[in-house]
N, C-alpha and C positions, 0 to 999 in steps of 0.2 A: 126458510124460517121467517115468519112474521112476527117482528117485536114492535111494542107499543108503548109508549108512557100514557099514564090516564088522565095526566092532569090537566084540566081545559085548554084546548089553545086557543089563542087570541081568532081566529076564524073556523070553520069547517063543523064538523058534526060532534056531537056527544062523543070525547074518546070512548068508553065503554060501548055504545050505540056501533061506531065503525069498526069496533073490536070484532065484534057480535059477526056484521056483514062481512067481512073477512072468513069469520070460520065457518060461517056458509057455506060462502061462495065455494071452499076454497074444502070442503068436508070429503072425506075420505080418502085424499092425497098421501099416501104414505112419505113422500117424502117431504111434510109440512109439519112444524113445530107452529104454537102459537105460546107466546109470553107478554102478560098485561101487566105492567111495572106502575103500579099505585100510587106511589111517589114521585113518580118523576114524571117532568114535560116530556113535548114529543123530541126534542134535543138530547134527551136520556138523562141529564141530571136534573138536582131537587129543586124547584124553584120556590118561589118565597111568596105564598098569600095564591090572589090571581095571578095569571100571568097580563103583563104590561108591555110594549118596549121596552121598557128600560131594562128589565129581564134579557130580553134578546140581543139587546147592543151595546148594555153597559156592565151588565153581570156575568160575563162570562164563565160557564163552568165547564167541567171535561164531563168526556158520556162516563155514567158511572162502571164501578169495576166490575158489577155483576152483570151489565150487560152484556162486556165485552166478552168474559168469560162463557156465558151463554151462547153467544154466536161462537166462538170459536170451538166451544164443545160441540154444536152442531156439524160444524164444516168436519171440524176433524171424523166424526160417526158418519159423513156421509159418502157415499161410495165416490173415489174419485177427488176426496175434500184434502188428503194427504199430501 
């Protein structure tokens, strides 16, 4: 499973752009889920405006709950994931 937060992070590429290059690469894998979470950084919770540091070393938040949900609906659907 490839999950994403889209919201810019402080280096690297366009989250939507690397989103993109993932489900390329990565196209007709039957065992690959892809989820691009809108709202959230690449740490899975909501951050506030841009992201800063101060976002990453003074804001701390938990990955959100639909993430976690997400992956563990995968693991469990996947052969072997029980």
């Amino acid at each position: 499973m490839y999950v994403q937060g889209a919201e810019p992070p402080l280096v690297g590429p366009d989250p939507p752009e690397d989103f993109d290059h993932w489900k390329k690469a990565l196209t007709g894998r039957k065992n690959v889920e892809f989820k691009l979470y809108p709202k959230y950084n690449h740490l899975f919770f909501e951050g506030e405006g841009l992201p800063s540091p101060i976002e990453y070393t003074l804001k701390h938040g938990s990955v959100a709950p639909q993430v976690i949900e997400d992956i563990a609906a995968f693991i469990l659907k996947t052969p072997g994931g029980r």
